[in-house]
C-alpha positions as semicolon CSV with decimal commas, in nm:
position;residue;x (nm);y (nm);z (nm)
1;X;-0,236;-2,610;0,173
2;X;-0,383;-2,674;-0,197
3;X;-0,207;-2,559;-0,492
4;X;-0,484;-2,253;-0,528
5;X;-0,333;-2,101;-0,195
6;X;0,016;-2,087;-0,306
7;X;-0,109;-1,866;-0,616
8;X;-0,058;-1,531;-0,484
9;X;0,247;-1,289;-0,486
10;X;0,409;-1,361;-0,156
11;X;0,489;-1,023;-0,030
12;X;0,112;-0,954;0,009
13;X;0,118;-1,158;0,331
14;X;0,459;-1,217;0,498
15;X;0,507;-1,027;0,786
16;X;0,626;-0,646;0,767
17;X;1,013;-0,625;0,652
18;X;1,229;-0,337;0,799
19;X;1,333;-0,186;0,447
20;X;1,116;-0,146;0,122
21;X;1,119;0,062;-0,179
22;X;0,813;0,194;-0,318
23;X;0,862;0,226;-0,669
24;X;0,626;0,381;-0,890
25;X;0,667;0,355;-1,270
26;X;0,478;0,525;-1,577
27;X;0,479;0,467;-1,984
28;X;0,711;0,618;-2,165
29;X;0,775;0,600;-2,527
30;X;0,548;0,283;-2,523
31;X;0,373;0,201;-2,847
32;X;0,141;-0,093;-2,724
33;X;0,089;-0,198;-3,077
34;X;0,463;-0,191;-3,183
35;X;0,586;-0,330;-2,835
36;X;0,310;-0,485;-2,635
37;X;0,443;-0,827;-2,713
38;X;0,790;-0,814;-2,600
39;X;0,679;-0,593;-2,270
40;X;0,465;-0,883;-2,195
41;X;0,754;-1,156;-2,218
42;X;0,972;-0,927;-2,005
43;X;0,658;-0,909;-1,718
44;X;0,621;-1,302;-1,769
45;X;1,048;-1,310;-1,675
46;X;1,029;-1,072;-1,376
47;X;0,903;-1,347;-1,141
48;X;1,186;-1,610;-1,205
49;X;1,415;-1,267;-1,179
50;X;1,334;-1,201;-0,838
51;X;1,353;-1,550;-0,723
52;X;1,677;-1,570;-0,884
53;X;1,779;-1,252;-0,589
54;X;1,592;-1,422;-0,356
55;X;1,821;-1,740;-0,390
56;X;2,118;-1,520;-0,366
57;X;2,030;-1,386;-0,061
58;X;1,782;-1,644;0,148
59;X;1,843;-1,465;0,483
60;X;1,758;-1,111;0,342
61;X;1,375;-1,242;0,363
62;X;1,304;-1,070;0,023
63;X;1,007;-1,007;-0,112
64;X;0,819;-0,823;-0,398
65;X;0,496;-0,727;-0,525
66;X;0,406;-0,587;-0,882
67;X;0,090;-0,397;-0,921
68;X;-0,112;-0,249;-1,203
69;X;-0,316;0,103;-1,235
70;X;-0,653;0,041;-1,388
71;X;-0,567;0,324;-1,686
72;X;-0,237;0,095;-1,759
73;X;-0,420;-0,235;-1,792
74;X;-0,674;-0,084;-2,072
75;X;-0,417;0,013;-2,219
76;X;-0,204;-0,323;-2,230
77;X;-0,527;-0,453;-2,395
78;X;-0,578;-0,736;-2,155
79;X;-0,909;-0,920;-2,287
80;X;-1,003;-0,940;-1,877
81;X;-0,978;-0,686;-1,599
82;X;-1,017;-0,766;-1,237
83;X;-1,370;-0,646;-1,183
84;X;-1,298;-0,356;-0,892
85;X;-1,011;-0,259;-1,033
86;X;-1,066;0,119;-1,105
87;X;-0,904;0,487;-1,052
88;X;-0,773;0,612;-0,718
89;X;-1,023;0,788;-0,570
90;X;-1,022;1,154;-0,500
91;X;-1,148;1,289;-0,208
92;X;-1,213;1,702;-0,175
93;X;-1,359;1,860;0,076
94;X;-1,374;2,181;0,343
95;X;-1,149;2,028;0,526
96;X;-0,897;1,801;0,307
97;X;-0,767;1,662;0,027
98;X;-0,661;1,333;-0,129
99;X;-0,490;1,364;-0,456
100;X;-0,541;1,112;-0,706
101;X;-0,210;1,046;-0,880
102;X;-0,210;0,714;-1,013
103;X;0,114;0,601;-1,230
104;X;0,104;0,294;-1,451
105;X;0,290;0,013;-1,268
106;X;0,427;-0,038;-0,849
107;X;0,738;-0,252;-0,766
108;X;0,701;-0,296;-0,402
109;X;1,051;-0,489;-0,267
110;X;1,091;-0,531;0,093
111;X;1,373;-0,701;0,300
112;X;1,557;-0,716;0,611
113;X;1,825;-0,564;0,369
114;X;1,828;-0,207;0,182
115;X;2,163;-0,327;0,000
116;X;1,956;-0,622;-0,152
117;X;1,627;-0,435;-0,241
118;X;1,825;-0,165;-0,398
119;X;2,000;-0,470;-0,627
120;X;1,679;-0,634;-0,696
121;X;1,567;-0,282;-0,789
122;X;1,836;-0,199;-1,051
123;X;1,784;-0,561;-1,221
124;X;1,431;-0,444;-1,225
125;X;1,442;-0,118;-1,388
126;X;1,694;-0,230;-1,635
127;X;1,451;-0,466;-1,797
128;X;1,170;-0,218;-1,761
129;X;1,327;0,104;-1,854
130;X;1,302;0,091;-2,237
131;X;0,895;0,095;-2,182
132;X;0,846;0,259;-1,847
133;X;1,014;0,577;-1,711
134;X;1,075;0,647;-1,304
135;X;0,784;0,841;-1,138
136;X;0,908;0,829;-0,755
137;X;1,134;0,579;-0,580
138;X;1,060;0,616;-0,198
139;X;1,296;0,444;0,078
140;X;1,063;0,356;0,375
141;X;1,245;0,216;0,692
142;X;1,108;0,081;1,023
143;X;1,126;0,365;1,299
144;X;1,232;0,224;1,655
145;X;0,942;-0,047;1,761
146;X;0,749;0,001;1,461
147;X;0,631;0,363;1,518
148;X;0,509;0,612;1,267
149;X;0,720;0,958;1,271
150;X;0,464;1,087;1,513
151;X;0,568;0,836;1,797
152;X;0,288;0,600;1,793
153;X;0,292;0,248;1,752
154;X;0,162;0,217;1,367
155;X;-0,008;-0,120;1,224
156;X;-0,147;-0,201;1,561
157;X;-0,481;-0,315;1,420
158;X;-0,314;-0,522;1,129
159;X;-0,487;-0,867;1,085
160;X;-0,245;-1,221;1,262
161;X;-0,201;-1,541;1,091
162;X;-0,453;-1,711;0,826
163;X;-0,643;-1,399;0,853
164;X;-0,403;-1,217;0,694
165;X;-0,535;-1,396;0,371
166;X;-0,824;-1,345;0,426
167;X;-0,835;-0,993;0,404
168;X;-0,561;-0,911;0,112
169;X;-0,669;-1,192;-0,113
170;X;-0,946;-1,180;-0,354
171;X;-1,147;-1,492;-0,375
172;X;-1,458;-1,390;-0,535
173;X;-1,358;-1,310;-0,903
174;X;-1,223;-1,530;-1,251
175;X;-0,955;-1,782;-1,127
176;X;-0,679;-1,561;-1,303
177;X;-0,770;-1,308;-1,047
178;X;-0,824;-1,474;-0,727
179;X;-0,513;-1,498;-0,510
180;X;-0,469;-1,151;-0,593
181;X;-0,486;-0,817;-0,422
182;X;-0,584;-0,455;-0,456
183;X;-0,320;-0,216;-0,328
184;X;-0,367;0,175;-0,258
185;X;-0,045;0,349;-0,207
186;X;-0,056;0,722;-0,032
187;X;0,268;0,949;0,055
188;X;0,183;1,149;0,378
189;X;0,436;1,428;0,425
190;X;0,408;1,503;0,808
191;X;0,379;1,837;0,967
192;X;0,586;1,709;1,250
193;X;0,733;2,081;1,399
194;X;0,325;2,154;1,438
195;X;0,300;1,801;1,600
196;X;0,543;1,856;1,843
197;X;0,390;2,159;1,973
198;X;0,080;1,908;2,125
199;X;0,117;1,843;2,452
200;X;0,143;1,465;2,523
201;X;-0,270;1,435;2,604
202;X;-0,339;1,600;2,269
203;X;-0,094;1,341;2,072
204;X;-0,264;1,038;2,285
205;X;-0,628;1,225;2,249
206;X;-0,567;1,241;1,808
207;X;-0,488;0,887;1,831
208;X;-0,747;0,765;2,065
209;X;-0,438;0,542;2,201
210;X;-0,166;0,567;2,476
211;X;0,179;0,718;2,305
212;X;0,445;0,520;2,492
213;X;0,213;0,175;2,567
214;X;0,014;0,156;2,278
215;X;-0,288;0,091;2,484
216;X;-0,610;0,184;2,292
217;X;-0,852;0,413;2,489
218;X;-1,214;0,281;2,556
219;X;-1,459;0,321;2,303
220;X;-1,633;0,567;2,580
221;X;-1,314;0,775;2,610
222;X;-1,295;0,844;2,204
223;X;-1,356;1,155;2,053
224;X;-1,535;1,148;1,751
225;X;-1,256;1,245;1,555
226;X;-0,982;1,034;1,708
227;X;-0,774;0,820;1,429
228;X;-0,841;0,456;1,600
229;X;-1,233;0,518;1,571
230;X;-1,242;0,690;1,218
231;X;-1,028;0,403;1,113
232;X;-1,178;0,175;1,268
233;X;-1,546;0,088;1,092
234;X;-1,773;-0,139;1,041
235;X;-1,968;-0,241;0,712
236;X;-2,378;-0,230;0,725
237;X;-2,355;-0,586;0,790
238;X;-2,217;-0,509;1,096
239;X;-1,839;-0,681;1,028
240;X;-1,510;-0,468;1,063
241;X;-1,399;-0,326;0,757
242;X;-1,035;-0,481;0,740
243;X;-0,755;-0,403;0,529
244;X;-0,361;-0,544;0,593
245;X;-0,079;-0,242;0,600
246;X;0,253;-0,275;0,516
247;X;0,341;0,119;0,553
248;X;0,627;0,265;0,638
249;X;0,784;0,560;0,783
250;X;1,021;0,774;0,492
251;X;1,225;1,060;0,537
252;X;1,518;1,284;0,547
253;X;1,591;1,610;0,683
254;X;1,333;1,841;0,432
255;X;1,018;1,581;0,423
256;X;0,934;1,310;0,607
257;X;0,628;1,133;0,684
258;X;0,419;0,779;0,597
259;X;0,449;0,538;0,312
260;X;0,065;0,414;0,347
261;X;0,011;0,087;0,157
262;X;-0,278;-0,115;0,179
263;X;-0,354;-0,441;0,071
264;X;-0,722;-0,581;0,066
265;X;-0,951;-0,879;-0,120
266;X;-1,184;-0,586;-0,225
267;X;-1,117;-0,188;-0,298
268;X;-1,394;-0,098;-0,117
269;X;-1,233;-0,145;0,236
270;X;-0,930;0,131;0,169
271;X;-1,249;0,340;0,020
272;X;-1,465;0,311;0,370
273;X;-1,171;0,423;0,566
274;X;-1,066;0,666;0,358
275;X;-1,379;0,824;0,318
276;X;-1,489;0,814;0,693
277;X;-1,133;0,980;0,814
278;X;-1,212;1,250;0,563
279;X;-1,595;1,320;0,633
280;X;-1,671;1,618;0,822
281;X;-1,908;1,561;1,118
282;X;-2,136;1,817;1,277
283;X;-1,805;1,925;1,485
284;X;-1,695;2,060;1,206
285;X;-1,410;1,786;1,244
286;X;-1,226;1,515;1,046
287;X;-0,988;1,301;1,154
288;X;-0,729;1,469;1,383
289;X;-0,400;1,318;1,241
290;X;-0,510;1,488;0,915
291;X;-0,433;1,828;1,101
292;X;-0,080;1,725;1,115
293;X;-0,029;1,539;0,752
294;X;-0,069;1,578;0,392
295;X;-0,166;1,325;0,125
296;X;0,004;1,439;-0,165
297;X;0,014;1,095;-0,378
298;X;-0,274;0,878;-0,428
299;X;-0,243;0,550;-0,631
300;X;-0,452;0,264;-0,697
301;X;-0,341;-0,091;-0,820
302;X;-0,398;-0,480;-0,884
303;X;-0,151;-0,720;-0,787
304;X;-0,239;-1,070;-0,993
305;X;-0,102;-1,414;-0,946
306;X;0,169;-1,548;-0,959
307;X;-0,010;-1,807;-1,261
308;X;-0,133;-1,482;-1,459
309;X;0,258;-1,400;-1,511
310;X;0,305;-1,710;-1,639
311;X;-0,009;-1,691;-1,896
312;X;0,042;-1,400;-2,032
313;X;0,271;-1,462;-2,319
């Protein structure tokens, strides 16, 4: 592998941890004339900090990703933007609703240990918090075999392998953009007391997939408004429209639901799906999960390099 591949931020593309934090950050008293420079030497220091945790800890499997809202790098005054990097984008119809809420900055850290993502997560915010102020910190754990809160297997459609580049990493803009990623971050708070109240064939029928074997039904046996065919698209070119998860289930006993992260080479992939699960057809229907959860966060990022850390000072 040539030096270009090892480029990008590692927790775009390891396999899904059990753990993570979400952590979304916004300015606070932040004068970008008065303090740009020293914000930018403690962003160039916050890879070397992480591996320094990572080193402390080599079974924990830690990784972390550090993303930036479109709104936040304007206003760093960055003389280059990645060219789809842009707002979250709101959808509003009849039916539903996806908030756009974007904050500033996303920490992503993910492990096989809470005790060590919470660690790397207070060295974090201590060199952070004199610019940026907390927005949400949201725990997301892995539920049983890697079920969402409704039951179902979740990430079953998840690119394997070299693919998994593929799809997260951009390779088509400047070279202190490629080998990064665009992430969209949603909270879903689930409506799980109304959930339970479908009988098992009306769970399996919403999904378009077996509850207990995870076997997906035949494209014949879909409903037009079952989640594995609104989710599943193709582009007019006839290719699947791909995007690599790394959600997670989050909860306790007022709100619970799904950490939805996606990571894609292009914005435009989260923005098919999105936009298809949403549309109303001539049923009158969307997507039938969406009868049973609420998007109530919507966020929008870029993940560079690991090289543009190290150039930016």
């Amino acid at each position: 592998m040539g030096e270009s591949q090892e480029n990008y931020q590692k927790g775009i593309i390891e396999e899904a941890s059990p753990d993570a934090l979400f952590i979304t950050l916004n300015r606070a008293v932040f004068d970008a004339n008065k303090d740009l420079a020293s914000f930018l030497a403690i962003l160039a220091s916050i890879p070397k900090v992480i591996l320094d945790v990572q080193d402390s800890h080599p079974t924990a499997k830690l990784y972390t990703t550090i993303g930036f809202s479109s709104d936040f790098w304007d206003f760093l005054k960055f003389s280059a933007k990645p060219k789809k990097l842009i707002k979250f984008q709101a959808i509003h119809n009849a039916k539903v609703s996806m908030p756009a809420t974007d904050a500033d900055m996303l920490l992503h850290i993910r492990s096989e240990r809470h005790d060590v993502n919470y660690k790397l997560a207070l060295t974090l915010y201590a060199l952070l918090q004199p610019y940026l102020t907390l927005d949400e910190m949201v725990k997301g754990f892995r539920y049983l075999d890697s079920r969402d809160l409704t039951g179902f297997v979740d990430g079953t459609e998840n690119p394997q392998g070299e693919e998994r580049k593929s799809v997260a990493l951009v390779a088509d803009d400047a070279a202190a953009f490629n080998q990064g990623s665009y992430i969209h971050l949603q909270k879903y708070h689930h409506d799980l007391a109304h959930w339970q109240r479908f009988s098992l064939q009306q769970q399996e029928d919403s999904y378009g997939r077996s509850k207990q074997e995870n076997i997906e039904y035949s494209a014949v046996d879909k409903a037009s408004c079952a989640h594995t065919k609104r989710s599943a698209i193709k582009d007019q070119q006839g290719q699947s429209v791909e995007i690599l998860r790394h959600s997670l289930p989050f909860g306790d006993l007022k709100h619970s639901g799904l950490l939805f992260a996606s990571y894609a080479a292009s914005p435009d992939n989260f923005n098919l799906i999105l936009a298809n699960m949403c549309q109303v057809d001539d049923q009158e229907a969307i997507d039938s999960i969406l009868q049973v959860t609420e998007a109530v966060t919507g966020h929008a990022f870029f993940t560079p390099n690991l090289r543009w850390f190290e150039n930016i000072i």
